[in-house]
BALUM-758826 format. One record per residue (C-alpha): residue number from 1; residue in one letter; chain; x, y, z. Coordinates in nm, 3 decimals, always signed. Example, Ala and Ser with C-alpha at 12.3 -4.5 7.8 and 13.67 -1.06 7.14 Angstrom:
BEGIN
+-----+-----+-------+---------+---------+---------+
!   n ! res ! chain !       u !       v !       w !
+-----+-----+-------+---------+---------+---------+
!   1 !   A !     A !  +1.230 !  -0.450 !  +0.780 !
!   2 !   S !     A !  +1.367 !  -0.106 !  +0.714 !
+-----+-----+-------+---------+---------+---------+
***
This chain:
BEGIN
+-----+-----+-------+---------+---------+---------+
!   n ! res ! chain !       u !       v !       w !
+-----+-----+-------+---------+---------+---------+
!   1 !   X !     A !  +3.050 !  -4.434 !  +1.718 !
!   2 !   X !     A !  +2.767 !  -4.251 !  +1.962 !
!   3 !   X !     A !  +2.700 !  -4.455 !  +2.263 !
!   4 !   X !     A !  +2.423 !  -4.267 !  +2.374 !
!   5 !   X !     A !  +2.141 !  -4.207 !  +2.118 !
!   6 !   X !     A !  +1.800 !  -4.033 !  +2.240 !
!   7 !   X !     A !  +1.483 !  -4.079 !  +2.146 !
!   8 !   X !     A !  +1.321 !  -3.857 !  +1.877 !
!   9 !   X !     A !  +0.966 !  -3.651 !  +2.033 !
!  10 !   X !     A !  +0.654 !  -3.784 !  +1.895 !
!  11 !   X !     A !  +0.561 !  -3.419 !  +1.821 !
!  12 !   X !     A !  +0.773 !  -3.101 !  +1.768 !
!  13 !   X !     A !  +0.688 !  -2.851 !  +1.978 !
!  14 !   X !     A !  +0.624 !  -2.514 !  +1.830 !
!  15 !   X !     A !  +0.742 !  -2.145 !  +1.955 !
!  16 !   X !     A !  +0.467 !  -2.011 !  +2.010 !
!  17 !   X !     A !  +0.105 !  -2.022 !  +1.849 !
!  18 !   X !     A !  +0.031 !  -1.885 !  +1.489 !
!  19 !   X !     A !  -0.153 !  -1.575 !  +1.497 !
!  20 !   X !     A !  -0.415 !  -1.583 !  +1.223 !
!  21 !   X !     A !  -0.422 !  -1.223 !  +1.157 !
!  22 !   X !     A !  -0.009 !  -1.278 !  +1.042 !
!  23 !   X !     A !  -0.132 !  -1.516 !  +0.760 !
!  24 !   X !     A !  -0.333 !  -1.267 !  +0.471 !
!  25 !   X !     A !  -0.078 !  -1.039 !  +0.529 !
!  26 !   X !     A !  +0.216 !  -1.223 !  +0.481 !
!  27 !   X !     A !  +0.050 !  -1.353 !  +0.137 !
!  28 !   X !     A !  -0.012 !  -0.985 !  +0.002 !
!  29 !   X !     A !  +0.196 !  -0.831 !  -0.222 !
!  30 !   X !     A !  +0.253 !  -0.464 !  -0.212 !
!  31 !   X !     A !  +0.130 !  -0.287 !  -0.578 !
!  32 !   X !     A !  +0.317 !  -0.159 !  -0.877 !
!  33 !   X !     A !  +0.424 !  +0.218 !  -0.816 !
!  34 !   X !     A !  +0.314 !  +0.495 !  -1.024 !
!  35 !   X !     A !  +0.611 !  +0.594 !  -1.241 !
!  36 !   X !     A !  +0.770 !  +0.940 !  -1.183 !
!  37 !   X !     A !  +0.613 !  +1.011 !  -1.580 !
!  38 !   X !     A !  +0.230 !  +0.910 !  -1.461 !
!  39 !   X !     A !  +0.269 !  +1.144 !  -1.101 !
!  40 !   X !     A !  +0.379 !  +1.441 !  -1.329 !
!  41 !   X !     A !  +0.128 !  +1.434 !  -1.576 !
!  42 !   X !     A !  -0.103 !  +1.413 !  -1.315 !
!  43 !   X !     A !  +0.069 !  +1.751 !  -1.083 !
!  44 !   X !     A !  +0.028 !  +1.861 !  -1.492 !
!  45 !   X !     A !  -0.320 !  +1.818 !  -1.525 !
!  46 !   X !     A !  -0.413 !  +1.926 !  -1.170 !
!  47 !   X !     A !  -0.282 !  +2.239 !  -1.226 !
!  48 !   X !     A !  -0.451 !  +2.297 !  -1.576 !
!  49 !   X !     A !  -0.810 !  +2.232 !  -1.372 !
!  50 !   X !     A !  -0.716 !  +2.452 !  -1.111 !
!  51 !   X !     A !  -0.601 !  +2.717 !  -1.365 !
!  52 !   X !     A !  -0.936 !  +2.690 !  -1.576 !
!  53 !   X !     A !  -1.148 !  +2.693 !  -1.262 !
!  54 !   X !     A !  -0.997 !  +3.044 !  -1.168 !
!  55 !   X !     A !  -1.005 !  +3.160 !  -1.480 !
!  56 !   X !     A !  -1.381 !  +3.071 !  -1.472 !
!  57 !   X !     A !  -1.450 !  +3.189 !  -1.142 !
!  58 !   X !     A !  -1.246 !  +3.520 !  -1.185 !
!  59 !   X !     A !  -1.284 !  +3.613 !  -1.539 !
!  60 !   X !     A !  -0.962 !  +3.877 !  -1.656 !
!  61 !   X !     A !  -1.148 !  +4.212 !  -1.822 !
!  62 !   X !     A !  -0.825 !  +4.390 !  -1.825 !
!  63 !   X !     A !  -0.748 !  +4.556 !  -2.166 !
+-----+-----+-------+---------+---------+---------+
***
């Protein structure tokens, strides 16, 4: 049996003050990743643009 019991505060006392900027970011949620299958077809396609614009640029006359 306690023989001693306190008092409870009439407010809690926080840490330390909320910073407001903490709030959006702890609410946003990070995006889905591109899939290994989307990031290759696009190295794929980059390098068919890249192949017709030097093809364009410097045409092949050989025989």
């Amino acid at each position: 049996m306690p023989q001693f019991i306190s008092p409870r505060p009439l407010q809690l006392k926080l840490r330390k003050p909320r910073n407001p900027l903490v709030a959006p970011a702890l609410k946003r949620q990070a995006g889905r990743h591109q899939s290994p299958s989307d990031a290759r077809t696009q190295r794929q396609q980059a390098r068919l643009d890249l192949r017709r614009l030097l093809r364009e640029r410097f045409p092949d006359d050989s025989p």
